[in-house]
C-alpha positions in Angstrom: 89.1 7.5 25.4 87.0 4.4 25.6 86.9 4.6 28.9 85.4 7.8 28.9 83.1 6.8 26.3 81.8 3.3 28.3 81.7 4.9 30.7 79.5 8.1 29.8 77.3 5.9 28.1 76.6 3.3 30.9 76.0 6.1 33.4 73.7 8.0 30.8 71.6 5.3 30.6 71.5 4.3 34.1 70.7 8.1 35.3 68.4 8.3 32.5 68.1 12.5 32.8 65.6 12.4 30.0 63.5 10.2 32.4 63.6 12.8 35.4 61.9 15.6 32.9 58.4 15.3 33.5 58.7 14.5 37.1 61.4 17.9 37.3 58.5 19.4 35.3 55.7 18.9 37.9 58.4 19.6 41.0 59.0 22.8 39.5 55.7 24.5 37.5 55.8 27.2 39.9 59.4 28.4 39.7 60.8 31.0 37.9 63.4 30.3 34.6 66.2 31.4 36.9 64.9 29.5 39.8 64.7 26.7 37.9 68.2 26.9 36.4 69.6 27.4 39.7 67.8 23.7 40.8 69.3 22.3 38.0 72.7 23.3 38.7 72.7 21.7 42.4 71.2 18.7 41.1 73.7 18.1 38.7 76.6 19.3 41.0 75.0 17.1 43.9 75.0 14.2 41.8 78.6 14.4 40.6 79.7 14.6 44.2 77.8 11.9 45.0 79.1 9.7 41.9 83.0 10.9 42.7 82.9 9.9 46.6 80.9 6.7 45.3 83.7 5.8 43.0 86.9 6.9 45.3 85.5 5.5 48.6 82.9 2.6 47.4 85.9 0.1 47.7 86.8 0.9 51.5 83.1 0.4 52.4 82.6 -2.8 50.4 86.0 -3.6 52.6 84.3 -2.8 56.3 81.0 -4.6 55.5 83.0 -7.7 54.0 81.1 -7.9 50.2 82.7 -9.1 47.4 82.8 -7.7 44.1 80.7 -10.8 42.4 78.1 -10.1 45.0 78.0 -6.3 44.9 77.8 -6.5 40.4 75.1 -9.5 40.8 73.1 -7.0 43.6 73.7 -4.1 41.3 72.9 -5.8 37.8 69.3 -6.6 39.4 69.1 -3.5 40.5 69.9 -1.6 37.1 67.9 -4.3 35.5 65.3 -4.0 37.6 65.6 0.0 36.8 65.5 -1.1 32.9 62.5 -2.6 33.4 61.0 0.1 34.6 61.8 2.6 32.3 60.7 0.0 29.6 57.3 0.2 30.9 56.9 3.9 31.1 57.1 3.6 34.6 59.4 6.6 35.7 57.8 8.3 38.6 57.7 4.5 40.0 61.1 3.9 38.8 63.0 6.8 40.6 61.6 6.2 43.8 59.5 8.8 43.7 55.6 7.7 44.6 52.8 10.1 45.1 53.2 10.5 48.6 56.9 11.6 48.4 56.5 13.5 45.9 53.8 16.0 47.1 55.7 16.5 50.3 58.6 17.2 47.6 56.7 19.9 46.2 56.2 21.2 49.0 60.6 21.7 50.3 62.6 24.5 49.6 65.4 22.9 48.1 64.6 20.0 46.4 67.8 19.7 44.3 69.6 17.2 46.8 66.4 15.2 47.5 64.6 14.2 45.7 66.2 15.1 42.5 70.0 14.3 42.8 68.8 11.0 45.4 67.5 8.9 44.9 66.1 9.9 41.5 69.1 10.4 39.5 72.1 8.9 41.6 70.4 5.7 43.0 72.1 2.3 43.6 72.5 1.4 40.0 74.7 3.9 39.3 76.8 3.8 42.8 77.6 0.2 42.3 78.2 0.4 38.7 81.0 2.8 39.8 82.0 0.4 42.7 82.6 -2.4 40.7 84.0 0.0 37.4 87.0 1.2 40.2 87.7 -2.7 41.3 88.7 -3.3 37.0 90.1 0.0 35.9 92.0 1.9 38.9 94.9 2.9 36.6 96.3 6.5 36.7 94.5 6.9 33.0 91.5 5.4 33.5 90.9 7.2 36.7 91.1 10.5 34.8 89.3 9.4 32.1 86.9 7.7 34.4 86.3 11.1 36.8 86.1 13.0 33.6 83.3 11.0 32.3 81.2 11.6 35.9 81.8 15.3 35.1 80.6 14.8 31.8 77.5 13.2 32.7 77.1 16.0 35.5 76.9 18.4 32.7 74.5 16.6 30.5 72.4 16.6 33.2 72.1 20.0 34.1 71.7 21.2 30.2 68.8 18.6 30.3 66.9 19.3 33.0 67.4 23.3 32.5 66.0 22.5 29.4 63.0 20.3 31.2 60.5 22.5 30.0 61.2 23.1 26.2 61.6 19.0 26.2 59.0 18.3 27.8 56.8 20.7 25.6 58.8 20.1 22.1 59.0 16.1 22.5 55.6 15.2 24.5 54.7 12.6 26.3 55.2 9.9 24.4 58.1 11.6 23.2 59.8 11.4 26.1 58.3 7.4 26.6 59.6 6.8 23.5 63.2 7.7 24.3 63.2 6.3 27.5 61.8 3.2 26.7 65.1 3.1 24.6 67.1 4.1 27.8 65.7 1.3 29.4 66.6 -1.4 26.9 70.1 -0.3 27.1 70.0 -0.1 30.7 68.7 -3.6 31.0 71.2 -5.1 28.7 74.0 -3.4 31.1 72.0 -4.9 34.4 72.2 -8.7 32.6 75.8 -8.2 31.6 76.8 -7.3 34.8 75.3 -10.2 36.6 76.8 -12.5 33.4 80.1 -10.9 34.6 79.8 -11.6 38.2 78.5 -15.5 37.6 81.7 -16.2 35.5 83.8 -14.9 37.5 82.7 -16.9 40.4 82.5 -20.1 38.3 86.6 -19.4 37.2 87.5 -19.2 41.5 
């Protein structure tokens, strides 16, 4: 069960849903309640498939390209950081690799459920490599349950979050919704900076 709760809580903050609501907001001002309950559905079933493969196959492709855990956790620490950062400055549009240019010609796709919204905006680097190196430490029977459990789980957050995009984004506010993620990002820097801690010791005890 810690597992599941570490684990639900790192990828929370690293996905940062709550962040995605005002650009999901824009994205989708022209659709329909059922239209956009069906976008949110495929984004949060896109990014659990995307977060499952990550964690199952990550290991055979760190294998092929010849990277080490303590390399992949320092690259992803900065990255989640980096993400932290980000988030801390209010900076979300700029933080989920959305810029204005992507995301008018997002506005303008049928299906924007896989991209942008699933990736890069919600499963991004951060979280892929945080589930890389998670495997490499906890590839027991249990903690693989409690471990795919805990994507799911976040998969379903998501999708009650951004269904509810609208009434968020109208009943919290702007700074509302700064306010939590500035929160978010603090967390999410804290995990960036341990992993990278993680990764130098365990290179100073070779």
């Amino acid at each position: 069960m810690n597992d599941f709760i570490f684990l639900l809580a790192a990828l929370f903050s690293v996905l940062n849903p709550i962040g995605t609501v005002p650009i999901f907001v824009a994205l989708t001002q022209d659709y329909t309640k059922a239209e956009r309950s069906k976008v949110s559905l495929w984004t949060a079933i896109n990014v659990c498939l995307i977060l499952v493969i990550s964690y199952f196959i990550g290991q055979y492709v760190l294998t092929f390209f010849g990277i080490t855990i303590p390399a992949l956790r320092i690259a992803g620490g900065i990255i989640i950081a980096s993400s932290g950062f980000g988030l801390l400055n209010g900076k979300f549009t700029r933080n989920k690799g959305l810029d204005k240019k992507a995301e008018e010609e997002a506005q303008q796709r049928d299906n924007i459920a896989l991209t942008p919204l699933a990736m890069p905006m919600l499963a991004g680097p951060g979280s892929i490599s945080l589930l890389i190196a998670y495997y490499q430490e906890h590839n027991s029977t249990r903690e693989i349950i409690f471990s795919t459990l805990a994507i799911f789980a976040v998969a379903v957050l998501i999708f009650l979050i951004l269904r509810s995009a609208h009434y968020l984004a109208k009943y919290l506010g702007a700074s509302g919704i700064v306010a939590i993620s500035r929160i978010v990002g603090f967390l999410t820097i804290a995990i960036g900076i341990q992993y990278i801690i993680n990764a130098v010791t365990s290179i100073l005890k070779i």
